[in-house]
C-alpha positions as CSV (number, residue, x, y, z in Angstrom):
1,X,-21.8,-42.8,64.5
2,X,-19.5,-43.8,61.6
3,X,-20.1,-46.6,59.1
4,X,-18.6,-49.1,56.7
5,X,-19.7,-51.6,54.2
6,X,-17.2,-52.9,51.8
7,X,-16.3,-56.1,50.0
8,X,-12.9,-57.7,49.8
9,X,-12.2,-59.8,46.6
10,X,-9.8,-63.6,46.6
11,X,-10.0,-66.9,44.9
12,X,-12.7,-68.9,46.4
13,X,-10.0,-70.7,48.1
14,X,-8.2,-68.1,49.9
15,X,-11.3,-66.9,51.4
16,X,-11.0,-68.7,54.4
17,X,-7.5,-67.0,55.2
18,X,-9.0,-63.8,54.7
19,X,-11.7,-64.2,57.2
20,X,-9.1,-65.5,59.8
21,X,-7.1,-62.7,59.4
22,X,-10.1,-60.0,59.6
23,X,-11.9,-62.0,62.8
24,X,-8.2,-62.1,64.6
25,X,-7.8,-58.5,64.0
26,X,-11.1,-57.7,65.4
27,X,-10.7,-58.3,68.9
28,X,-10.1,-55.3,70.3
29,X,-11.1,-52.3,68.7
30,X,-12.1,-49.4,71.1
31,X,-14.6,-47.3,69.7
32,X,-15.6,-50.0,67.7
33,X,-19.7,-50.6,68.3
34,X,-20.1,-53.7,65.8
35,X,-17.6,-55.3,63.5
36,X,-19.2,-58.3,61.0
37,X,-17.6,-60.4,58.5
38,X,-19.0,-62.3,56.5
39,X,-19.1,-64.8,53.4
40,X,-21.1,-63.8,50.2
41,X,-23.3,-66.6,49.7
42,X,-23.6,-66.4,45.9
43,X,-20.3,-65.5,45.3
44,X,-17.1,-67.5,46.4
45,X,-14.9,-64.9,46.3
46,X,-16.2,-61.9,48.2
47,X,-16.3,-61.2,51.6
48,X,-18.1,-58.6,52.9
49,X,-17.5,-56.6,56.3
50,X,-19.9,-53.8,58.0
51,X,-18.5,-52.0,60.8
52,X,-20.1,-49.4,63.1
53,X,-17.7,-47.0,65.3
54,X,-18.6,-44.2,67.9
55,X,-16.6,-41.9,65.4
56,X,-14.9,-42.0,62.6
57,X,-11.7,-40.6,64.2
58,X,-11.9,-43.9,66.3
59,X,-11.8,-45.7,62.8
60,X,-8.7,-44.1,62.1
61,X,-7.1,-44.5,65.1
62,X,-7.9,-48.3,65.4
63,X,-5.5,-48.9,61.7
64,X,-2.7,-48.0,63.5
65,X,-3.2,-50.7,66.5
66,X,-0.5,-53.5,65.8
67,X,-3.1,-56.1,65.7
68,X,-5.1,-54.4,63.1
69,X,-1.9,-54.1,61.3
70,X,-0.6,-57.4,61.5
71,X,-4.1,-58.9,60.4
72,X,-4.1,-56.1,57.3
73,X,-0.2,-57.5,56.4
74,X,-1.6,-61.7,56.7
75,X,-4.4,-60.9,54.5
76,X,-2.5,-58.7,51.7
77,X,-0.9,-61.6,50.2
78,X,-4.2,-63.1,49.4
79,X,-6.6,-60.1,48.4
80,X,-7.2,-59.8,44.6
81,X,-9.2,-56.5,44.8
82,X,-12.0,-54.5,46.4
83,X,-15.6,-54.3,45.9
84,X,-18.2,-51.5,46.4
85,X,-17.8,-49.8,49.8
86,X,-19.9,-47.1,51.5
87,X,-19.2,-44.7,53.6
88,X,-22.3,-44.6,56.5
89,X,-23.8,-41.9,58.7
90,X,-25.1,-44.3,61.3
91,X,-28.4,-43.6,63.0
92,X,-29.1,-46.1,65.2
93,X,-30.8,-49.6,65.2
94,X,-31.2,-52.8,67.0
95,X,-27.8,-54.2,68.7
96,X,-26.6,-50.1,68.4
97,X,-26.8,-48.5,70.7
């Protein structure tokens, strides 16, 4: 399995948009084994997402779906820049099957 960590970076109040915009484009991913996003508690203007795939060709593929693409355009406008992200050779734990 393939799998992603990463943080996004806005001001504390555009964070909400970006979450919208990242949940909305989530809902149908195939390949797509867990897909979380969530709010750094200590700092107001990250948000973090973990994803878990069957492959990473399936992460690939799943950019190109218009709904991915639509939620990437909605949050551009309000990113300010990226935080650490890792690159994940999954193994396996709970909720993964």
């Amino acid at each position: 399995m393939y799998g992603l960590i990463g943080s996004l970076m806005v001001l504390p109040e555009n964070r909400a948009t970006l979450v919208e915009a990242l949940l909305e484009g989530s809902a149908d991913l195939p390949g797509c084994v867990s897909y979380v996003v969530a709010e750094d508690v200590e700092d107001e203007s990250l948000v973090w997402v973990s994803e878990v795939w069957d492959s990473e060709s399936s992460h690939a593929a799943a950019l190109e779906l218009p709904t991915v693409k639509e939620s990437i355009v909605k949050a551009r406008h309000v990113l300010i820049g990226f935080g650490p992200r890792h690159t994940l050779d999954v193994k396996g734990g709970y909720g993964v099957a």
